[in-house]
FIVEX-476942 format. One record per residue (C-alpha): residue in three letters; y, x, z. Coordinates in steps of 0.1 Angstrom, whole numbers, plus 5000, padded with zeros to 4 digits. Each point is the difference from the previous one (the first is absolute). Layout:
BEGIN
resn: ALA; Y: Y; X: X; Z: Z
...
//
This chain:
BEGIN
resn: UNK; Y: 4089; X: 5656; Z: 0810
resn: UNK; Y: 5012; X: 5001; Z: 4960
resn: UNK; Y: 5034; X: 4999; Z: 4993
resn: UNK; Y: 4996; X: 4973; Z: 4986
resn: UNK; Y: 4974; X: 4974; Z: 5016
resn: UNK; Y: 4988; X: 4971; Z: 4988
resn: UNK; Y: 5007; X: 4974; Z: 5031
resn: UNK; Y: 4966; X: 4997; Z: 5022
resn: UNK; Y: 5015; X: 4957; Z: 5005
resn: UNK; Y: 5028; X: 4984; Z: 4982
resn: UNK; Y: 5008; X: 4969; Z: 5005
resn: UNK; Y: 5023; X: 4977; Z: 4970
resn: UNK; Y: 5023; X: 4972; Z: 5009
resn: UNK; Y: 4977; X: 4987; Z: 5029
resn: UNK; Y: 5008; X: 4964; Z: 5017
resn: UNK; Y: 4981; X: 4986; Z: 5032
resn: UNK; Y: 5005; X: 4964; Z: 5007
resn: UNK; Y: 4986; X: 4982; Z: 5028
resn: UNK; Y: 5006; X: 4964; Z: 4987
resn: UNK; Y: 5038; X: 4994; Z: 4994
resn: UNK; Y: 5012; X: 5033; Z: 5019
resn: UNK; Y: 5001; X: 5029; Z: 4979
resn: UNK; Y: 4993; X: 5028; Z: 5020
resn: UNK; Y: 5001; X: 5026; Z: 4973
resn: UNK; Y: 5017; X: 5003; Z: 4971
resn: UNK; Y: 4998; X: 5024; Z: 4969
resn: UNK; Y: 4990; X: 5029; Z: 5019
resn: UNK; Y: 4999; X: 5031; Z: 4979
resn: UNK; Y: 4977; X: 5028; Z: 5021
resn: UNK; Y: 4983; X: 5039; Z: 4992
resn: UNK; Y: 4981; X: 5018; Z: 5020
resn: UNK; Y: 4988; X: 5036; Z: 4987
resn: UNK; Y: 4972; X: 5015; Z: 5010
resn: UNK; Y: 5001; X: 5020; Z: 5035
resn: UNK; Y: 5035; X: 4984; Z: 5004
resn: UNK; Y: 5015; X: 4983; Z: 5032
resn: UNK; Y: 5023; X: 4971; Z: 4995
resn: UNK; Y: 5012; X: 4980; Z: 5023
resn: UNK; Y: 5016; X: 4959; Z: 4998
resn: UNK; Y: 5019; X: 4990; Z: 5022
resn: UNK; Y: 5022; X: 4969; Z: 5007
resn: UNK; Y: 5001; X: 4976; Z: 5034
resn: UNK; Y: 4974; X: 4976; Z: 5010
resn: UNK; Y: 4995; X: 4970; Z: 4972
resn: UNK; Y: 5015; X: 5023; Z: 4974
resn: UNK; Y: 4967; X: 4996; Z: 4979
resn: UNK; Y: 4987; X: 5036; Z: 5008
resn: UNK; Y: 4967; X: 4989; Z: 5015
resn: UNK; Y: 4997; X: 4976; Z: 4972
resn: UNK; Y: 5007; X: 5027; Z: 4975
resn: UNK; Y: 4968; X: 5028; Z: 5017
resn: UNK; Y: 4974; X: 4972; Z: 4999
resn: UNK; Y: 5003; X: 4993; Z: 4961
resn: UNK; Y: 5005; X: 5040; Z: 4995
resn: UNK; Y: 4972; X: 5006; Z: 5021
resn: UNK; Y: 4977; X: 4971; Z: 4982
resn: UNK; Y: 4998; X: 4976; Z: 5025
resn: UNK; Y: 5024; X: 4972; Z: 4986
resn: UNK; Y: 5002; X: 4993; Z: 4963
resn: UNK; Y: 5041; X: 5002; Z: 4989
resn: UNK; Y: 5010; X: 4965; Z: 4988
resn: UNK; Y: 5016; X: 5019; Z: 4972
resn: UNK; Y: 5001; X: 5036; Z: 4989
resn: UNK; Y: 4973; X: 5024; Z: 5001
resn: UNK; Y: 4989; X: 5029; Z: 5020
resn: UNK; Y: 4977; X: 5027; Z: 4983
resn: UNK; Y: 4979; X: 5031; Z: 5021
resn: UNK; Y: 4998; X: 5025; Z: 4975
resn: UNK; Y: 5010; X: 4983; Z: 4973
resn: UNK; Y: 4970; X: 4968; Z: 5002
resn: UNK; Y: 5018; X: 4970; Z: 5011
resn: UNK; Y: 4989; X: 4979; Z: 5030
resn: UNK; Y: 5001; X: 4970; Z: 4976
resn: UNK; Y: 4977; X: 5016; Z: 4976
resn: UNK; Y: 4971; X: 5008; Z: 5027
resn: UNK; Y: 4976; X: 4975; Z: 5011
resn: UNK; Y: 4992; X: 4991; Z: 5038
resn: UNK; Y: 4973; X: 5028; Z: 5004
resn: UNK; Y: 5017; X: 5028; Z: 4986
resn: UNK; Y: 5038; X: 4993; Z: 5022
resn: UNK; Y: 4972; X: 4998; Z: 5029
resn: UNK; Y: 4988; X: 5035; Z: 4992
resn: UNK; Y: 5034; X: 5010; Z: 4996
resn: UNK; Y: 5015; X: 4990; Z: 5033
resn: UNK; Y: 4972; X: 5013; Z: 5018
resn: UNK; Y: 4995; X: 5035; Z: 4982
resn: UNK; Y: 5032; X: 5010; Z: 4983
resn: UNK; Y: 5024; X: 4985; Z: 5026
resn: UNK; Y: 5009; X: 5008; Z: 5040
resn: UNK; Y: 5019; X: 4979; Z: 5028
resn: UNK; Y: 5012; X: 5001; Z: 5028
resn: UNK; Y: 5017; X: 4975; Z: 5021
resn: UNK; Y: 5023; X: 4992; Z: 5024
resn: UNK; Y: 4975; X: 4994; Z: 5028
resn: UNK; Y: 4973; X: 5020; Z: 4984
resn: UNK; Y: 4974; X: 4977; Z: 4994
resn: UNK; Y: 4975; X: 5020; Z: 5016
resn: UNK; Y: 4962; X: 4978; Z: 5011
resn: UNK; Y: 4998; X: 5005; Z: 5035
resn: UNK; Y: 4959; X: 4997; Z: 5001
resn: UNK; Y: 5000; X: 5033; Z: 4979
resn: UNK; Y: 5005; X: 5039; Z: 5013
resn: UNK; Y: 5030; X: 5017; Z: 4988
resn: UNK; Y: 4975; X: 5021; Z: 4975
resn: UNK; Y: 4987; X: 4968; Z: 4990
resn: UNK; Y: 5035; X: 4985; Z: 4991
resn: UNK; Y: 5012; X: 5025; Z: 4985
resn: UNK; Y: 4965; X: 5010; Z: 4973
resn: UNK; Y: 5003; X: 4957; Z: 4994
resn: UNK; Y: 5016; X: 5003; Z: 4965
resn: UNK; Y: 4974; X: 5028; Z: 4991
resn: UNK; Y: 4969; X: 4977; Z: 5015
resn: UNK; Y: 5014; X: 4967; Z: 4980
resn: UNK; Y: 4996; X: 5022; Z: 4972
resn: UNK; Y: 4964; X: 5010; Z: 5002
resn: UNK; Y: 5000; X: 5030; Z: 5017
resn: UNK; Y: 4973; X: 5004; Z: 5030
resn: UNK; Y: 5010; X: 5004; Z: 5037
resn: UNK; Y: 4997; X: 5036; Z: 5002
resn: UNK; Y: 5020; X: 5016; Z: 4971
resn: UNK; Y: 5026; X: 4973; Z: 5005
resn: UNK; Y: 5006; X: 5011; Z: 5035
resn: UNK; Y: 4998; X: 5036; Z: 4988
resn: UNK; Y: 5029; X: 4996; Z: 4973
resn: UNK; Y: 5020; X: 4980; Z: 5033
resn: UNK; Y: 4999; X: 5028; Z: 5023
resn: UNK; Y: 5026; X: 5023; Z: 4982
resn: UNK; Y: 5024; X: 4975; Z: 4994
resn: UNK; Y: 4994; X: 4988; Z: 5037
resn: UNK; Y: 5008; X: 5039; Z: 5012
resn: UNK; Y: 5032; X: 5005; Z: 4976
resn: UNK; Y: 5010; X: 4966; Z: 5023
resn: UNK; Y: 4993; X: 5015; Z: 5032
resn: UNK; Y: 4971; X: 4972; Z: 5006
resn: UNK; Y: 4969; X: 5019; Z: 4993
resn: UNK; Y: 4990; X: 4998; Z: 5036
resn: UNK; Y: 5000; X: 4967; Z: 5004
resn: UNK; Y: 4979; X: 4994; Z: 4969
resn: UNK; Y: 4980; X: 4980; Z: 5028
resn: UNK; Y: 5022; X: 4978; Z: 5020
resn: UNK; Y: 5006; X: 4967; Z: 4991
resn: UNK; Y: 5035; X: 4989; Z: 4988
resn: UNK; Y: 5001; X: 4978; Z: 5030
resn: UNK; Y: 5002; X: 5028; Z: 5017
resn: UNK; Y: 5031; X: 5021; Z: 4978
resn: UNK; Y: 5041; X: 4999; Z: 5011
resn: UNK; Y: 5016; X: 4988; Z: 4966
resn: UNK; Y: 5007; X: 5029; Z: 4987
resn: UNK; Y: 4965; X: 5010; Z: 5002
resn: UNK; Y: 4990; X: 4965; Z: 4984
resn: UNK; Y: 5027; X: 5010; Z: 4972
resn: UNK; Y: 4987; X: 5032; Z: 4992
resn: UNK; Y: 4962; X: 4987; Z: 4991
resn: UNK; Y: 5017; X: 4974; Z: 4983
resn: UNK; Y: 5016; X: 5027; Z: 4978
resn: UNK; Y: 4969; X: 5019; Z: 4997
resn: UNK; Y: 4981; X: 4970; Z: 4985
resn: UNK; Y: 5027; X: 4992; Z: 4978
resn: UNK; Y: 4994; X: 5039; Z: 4984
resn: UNK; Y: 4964; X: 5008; Z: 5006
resn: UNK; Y: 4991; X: 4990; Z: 4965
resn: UNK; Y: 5029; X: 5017; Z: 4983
resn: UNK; Y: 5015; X: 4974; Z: 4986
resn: UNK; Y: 5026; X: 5001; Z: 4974
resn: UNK; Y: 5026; X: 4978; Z: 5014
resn: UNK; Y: 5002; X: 4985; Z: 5042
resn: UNK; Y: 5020; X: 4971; Z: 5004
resn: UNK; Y: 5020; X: 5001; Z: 5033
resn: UNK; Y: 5016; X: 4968; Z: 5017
resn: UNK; Y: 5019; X: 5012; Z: 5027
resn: UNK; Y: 4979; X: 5028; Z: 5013
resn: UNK; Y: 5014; X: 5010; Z: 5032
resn: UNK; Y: 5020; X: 4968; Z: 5010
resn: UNK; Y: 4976; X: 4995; Z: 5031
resn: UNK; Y: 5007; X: 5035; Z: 5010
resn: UNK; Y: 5026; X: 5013; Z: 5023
resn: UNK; Y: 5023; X: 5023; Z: 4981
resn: UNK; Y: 4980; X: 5034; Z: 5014
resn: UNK; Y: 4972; X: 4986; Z: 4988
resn: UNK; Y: 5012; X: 4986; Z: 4970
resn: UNK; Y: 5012; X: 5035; Z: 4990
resn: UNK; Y: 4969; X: 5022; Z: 5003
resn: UNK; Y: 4977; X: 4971; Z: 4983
resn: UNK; Y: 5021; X: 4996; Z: 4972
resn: UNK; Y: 5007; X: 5037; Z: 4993
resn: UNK; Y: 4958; X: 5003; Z: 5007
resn: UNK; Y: 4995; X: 4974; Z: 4974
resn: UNK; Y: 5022; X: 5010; Z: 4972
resn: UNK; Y: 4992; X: 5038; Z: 5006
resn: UNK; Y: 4966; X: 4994; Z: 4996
resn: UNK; Y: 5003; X: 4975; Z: 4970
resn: UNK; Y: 5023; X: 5023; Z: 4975
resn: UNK; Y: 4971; X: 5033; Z: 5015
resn: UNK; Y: 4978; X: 4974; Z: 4980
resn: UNK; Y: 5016; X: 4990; Z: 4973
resn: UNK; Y: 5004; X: 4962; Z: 5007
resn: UNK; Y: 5028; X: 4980; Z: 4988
resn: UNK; Y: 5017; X: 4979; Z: 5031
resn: UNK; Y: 5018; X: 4967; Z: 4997
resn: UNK; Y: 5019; X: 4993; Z: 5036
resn: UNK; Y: 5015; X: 4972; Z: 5011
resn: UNK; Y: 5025; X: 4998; Z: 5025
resn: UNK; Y: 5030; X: 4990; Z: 5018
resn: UNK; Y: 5005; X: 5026; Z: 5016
resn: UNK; Y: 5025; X: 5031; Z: 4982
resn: UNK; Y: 4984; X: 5025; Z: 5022
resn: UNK; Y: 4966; X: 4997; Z: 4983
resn: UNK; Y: 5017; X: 4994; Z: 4970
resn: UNK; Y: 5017; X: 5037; Z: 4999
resn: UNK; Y: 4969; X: 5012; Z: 4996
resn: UNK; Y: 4995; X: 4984; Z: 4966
resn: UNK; Y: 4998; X: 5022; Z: 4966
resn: UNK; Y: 5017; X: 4967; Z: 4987
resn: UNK; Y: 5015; X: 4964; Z: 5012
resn: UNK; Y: 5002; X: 4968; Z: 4988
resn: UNK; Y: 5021; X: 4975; Z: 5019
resn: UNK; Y: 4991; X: 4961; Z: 5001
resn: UNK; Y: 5024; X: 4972; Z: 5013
resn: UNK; Y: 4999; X: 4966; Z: 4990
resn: UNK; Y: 4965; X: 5007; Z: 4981
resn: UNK; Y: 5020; X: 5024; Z: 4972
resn: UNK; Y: 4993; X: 5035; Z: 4998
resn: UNK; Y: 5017; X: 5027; Z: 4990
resn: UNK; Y: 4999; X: 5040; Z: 5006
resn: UNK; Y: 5017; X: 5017; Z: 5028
resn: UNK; Y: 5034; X: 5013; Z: 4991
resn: UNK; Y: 4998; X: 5037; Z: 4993
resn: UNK; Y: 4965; X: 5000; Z: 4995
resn: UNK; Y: 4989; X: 5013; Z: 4966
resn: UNK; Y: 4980; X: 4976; Z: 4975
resn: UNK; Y: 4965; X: 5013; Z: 4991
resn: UNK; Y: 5010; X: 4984; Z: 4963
resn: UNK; Y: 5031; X: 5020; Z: 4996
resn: UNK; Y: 5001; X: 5023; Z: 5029
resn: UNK; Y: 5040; X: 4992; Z: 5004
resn: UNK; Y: 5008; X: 4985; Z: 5037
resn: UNK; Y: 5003; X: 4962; Z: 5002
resn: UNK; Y: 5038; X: 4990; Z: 4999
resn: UNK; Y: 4991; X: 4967; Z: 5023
resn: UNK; Y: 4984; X: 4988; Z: 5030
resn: UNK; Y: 4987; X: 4966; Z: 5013
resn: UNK; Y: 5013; X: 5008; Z: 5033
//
């Protein structure tokens, strides 16, 4: 990384309202490039909220969020499309995974959705399945995985495609804490090995720790964990949300 990166997202004075309830207000957010930062806050502190307009999926009621600079706003329907599906990874709580599909065929989906055939795509999945410890069940259905297993592909597809940012929501929160360990430590090994920008959400301080950088949400404000140096000034935030 430069010294001095420009941020991969950024997202300026962002609200989400769902009617009357404000669920997010004036959020102020960077990500750099190859970075892991974390946001935490409790459950209905606006965090959720706050990944799906970052991640493109909800449009802010006010603010803007930018991916390289090109604002969401200033992108038609076809183009924020394309860059969900090529530019961005997620995984989720439960993983997400489509149980009619082999593990090799979940985890090569985001490389098939974007043209490639059967055969390469399942080629560029195997080393990311191995570095996972799943490349020998490339054939089993995910019926058929313990969650941790399920997790892991989940991971995988979320970084087959090297994408330059993976929105996480709660990642290992259906795991037992064992599990929950090695999976995360798997996942953000294997993301900053490639150079991919993570954005995790979660309640829990233990995944948190393992953050280059936190944000904490409550009440749907956000603000930067105390201690925890600004990527704008590089001095250590002199408040906290919690």
């Amino acid at each position: 990384m430069s010294p001095n990166p420009a941020p991969v997202l950024r997202a300026k004075g962002v609200d989400v309202r769902y009617g009357a309830q404000l669920a997010v207000q004036g959020a102020d957010l960077t990500l750099l490039p190859g970075e892991v930062v974390a946001v935490t806050g409790s459950s209905g502190s606006g965090k959720s909220s706050l990944l799906h307009c970052l991640a493109g999926v909800l449009a802010p009621s006010a603010g803007s969020v930018s991916f390289e600079g090109r604002e969401y706003g200033a992108l038609g329907d076809e183009e924020l499309s394309a860059l969900r599906r090529e530019r961005f990874g997620y995984v989720f709580q439960h993983g997400e995974l489509l149980p009619e599909l082999t593990v090799e065929e979940n985890a090569s989906l985001p490389l098939r959705l974007a043209g490639q055939r059967k055969g390469p795509a399942h080629r560029a999945a195997t080393p990311v399945l191995e570095r996972l410890g799943m490349g020998e069940f490339a054939e089993r259905r995910v019926s058929q995985l313990s969650g941790g297993q399920a997790q892991r592909v989940a991971v995988a597809r979320a970084l087959v495609h090297q994408p330059a940012v993976v929105f996480a929501d709660e990642p290992t929160g259906a795991l037992d804490s064992v599990n929950a360990a090695a999976v995360l430590d798997e996942f953000l090994t294997l993301a900053r090995d490639r150079g991919t920008a993570v954005l995790l959400v979660t309640h829990d301080e233990g995944v948190a720790s393992h953050a280059d950088r936190r944000y904490v949400m409550r009440d749907g404000r956000i603000s930067l964990g105390r201690g925890v140096p600004s990527p704008a000034t590089g001095e250590p935030a002199s408040r906290s949300a919690s």
